[in-house]
C-alpha positions in Angstrom: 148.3 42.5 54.6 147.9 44.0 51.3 146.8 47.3 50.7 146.3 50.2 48.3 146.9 50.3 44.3 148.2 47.1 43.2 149.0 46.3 39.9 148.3 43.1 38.3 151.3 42.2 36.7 151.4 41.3 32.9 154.0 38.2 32.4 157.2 38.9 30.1 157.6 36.2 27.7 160.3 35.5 24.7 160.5 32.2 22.7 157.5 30.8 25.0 159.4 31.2 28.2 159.9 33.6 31.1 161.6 36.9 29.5 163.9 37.2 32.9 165.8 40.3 31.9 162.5 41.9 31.6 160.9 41.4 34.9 163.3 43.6 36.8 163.0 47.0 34.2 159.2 46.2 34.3 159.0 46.3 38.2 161.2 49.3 38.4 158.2 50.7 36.4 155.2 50.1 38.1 157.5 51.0 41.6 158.4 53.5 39.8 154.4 55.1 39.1 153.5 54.5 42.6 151.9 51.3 43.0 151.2 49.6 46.4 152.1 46.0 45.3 151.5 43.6 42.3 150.1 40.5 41.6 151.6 37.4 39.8 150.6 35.2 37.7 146.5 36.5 37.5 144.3 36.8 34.9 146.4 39.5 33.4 149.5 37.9 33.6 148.6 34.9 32.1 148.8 32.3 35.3 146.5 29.7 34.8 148.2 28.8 30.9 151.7 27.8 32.4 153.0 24.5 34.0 153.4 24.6 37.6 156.8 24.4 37.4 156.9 27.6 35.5 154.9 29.5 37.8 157.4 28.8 40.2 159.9 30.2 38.1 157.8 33.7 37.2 157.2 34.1 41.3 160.4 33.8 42.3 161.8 36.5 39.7 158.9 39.0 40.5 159.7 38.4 43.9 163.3 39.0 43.6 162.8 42.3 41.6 160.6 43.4 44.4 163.4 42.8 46.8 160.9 44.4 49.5 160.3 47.9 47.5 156.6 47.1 47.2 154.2 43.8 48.1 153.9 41.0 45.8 150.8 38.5 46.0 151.2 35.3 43.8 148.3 33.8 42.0 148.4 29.9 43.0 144.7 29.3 41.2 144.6 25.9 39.6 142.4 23.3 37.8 143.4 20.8 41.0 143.2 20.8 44.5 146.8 19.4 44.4 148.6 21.5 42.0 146.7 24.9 43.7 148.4 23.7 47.1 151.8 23.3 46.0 151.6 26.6 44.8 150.3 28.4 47.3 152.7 26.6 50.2 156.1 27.6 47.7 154.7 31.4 47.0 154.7 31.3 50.8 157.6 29.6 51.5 159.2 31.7 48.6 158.1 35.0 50.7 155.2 36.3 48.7 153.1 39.1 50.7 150.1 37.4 50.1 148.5 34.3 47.9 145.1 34.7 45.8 143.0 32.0 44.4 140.5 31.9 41.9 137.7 28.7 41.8 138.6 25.9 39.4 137.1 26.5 36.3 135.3 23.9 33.8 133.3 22.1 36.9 131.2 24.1 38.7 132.0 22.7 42.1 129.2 22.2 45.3 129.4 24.2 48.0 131.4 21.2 50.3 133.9 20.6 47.3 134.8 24.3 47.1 135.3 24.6 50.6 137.4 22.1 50.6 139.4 23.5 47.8 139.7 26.7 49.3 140.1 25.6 52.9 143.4 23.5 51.6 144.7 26.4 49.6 144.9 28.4 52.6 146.0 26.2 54.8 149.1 25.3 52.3 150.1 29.1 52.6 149.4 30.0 56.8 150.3 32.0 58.3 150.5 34.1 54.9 147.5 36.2 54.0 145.3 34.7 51.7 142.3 35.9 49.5 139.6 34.5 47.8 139.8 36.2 44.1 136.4 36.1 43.0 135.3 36.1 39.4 133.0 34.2 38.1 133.1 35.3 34.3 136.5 33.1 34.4 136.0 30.5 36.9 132.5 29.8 35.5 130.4 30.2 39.1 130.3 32.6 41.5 131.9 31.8 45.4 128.8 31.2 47.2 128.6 34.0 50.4 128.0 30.7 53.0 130.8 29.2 51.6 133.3 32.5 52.4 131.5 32.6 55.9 132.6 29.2 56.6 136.0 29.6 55.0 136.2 32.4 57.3 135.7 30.1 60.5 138.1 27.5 59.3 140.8 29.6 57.7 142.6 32.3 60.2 144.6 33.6 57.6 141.8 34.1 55.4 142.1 37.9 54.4 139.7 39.0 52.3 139.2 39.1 48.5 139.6 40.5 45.3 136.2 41.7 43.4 136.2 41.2 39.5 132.6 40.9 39.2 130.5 42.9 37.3 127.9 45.0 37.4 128.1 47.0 40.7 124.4 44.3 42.0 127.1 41.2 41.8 130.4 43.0 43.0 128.5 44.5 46.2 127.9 40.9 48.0 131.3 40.7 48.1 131.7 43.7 50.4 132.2 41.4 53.6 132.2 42.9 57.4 135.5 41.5 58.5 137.0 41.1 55.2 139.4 43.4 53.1 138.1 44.1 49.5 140.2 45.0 46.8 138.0 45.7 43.1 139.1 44.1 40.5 136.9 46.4 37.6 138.4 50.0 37.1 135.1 51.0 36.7 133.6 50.1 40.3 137.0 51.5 42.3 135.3 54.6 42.5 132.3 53.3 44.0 134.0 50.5 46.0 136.5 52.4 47.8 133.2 55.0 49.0 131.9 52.0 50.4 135.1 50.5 52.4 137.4 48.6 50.0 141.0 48.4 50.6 142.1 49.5 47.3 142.3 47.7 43.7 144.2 44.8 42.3 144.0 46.9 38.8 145.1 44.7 35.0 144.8 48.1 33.8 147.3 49.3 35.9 149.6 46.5 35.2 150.1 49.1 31.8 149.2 52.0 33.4 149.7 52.4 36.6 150.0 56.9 36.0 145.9 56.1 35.6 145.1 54.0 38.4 147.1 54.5 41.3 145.8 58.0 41.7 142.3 57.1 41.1 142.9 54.3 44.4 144.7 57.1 46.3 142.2 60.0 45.5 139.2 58.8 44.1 137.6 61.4 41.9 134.7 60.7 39.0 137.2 62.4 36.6 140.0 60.1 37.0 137.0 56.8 37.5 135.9 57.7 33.6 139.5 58.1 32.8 140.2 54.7 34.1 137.4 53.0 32.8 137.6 54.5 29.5 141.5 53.2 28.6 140.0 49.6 30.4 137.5 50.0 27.7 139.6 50.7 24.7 142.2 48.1 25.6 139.7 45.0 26.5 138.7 46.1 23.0 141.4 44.2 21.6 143.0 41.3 22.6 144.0 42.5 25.8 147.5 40.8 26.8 148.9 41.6 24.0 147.3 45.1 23.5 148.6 46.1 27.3 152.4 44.0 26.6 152.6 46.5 23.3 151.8 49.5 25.3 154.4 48.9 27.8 156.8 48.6 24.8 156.0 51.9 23.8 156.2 53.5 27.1 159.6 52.2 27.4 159.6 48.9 28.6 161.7 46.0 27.3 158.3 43.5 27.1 158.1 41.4 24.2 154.3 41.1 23.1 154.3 37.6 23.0 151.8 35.7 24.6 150.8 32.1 25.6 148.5 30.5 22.6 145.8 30.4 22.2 146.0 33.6 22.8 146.7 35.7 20.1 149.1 38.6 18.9 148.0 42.0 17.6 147.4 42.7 13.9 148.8 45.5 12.1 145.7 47.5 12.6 145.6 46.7 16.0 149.1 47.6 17.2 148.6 51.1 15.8 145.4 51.4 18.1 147.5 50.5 21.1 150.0 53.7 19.8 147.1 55.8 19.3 145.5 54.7 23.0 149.1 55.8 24.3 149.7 58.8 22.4 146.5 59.7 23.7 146.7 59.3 27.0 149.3 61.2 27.5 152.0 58.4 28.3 
């Protein structure tokens, strides 16, 4: 089962293809600053823009620089039914700690044809945990709270989920008797863990993981407003690229390349990213 600060891994990329030599510095680093675990292949890392096949490829090596030292959940969300469940049976087969999945985007799907979705996703990865990752600002629709309570009678390795909705009215739903919740906004871990989440599956801490895993451990309003104020400044650019650069400058050997369409930083931009840093101390 998951737990605690985890770190939602950015993807290391050169020439348009996994940056292997990368992944293992860049996991020594976020073991390094504490974190609980880290997730692969999310909305931070990129997941959904790569082939299946490449997906693979990325688990595997953030599994293998993991080697045990902290949990790794793979992101198997997909536009099919079919390509979602190979994913989530080879992260399981492949010994992932846990396998998330977000709604298919572009159709908003009825209650029956999510379930059904969902339902096969987790029953491609049993007996490995497996969470719901909630967020409708990406998929496009929220995850219905029937459809989790049926999921919930059909899926015995159904876990719990992670939380990226915002404000704190459409995050709070979520907070499911009999389900572990892990928030998504750095803005609402404060909040969320008062009120029973398991901890955070943090982008921000896929950067910064000094600023987050102590706000998950010890939640204080000083180091909430510290948390949500980098968030802030980095989602102010384009944010992939902005949190790949900042790694760079805090010493690891990440490439800010990213999957088009989306885009580098500009001149301007890249010396915000070394201001935000030299800032914050890191």
């Amino acid at each position: 089962m998951l737990r605690g600060a985890i770190a939602a891994a950015l993807t290391p990329l050169r020439d348009g293809r996994l940056d292997a030599d990368a992944v293992g510095p860049y996991v020594d680093f976020l073991a390094g600053h504490g974190v609980d675990g880290l997730l692969a292949l999310g909305t931070t890392g990129e997941g959904v823009m790569f082939p299946a096949a490449h997906r693979i490829e990325i688990a595997r090596a953030f599994l293998a620089a993991a080697a045990g030292r902290i949990q790794v959940a793979v992101h198997a969300g997909a536009q099919t039914t079919r390509d979602t469940v190979e994913l989530a049976a080879q992260a399981a087969e492949d010994g992932a700690t846990a396998v998330a999945v977000i709604s298919p985007p572009y159709f908003a799907l009825d209650d029956d044809s999510l379930l059904a979705h969902l339902e096969a996703a987790a029953r491609a990865c049993a007996p490995t945990p497996f969470y719901v990752y909630e967020f409708a600002a990406r998929s496009g629709y929220a995850v219905p709270l029937h459809v989790l309570e049926r999921l919930l009678e059909r899926a015995p390795n159904l876990a719990g989920l992670k939380v990226s909705d915002t404000p704190w009215e459409k995050f709070e739903p979520y907070l499911i008797e009999g389900l572990d919740i892990f928030v998504g906004p750095e803005a609402l871990i404060l909040q969320g863990k008062s009120r029973g989440a398991k901890g955070a599956v943090s982008g921000l801490a896929g950067s910064f993981p000094d600023v987050v895993v102590p706000l998950v451990r010890e939640p204080t309003p000083e180091r909430g407003e510290r948390a949500a104020s980098l968030r802030a400044a980095l989602n102010a650019l384009p944010f992939q690229a902005a949190s790949k650069t900042a790694l760079g400058l805090r010493g690891v050997p990440m490439s800010a390349e990213v999957v088009a369409p989306l885009r580098g930083l500009t001149l301007e931009e890249r010396a915000e990213v070394e201001r935000i840093v030299a800032a914050h101390g890191a």
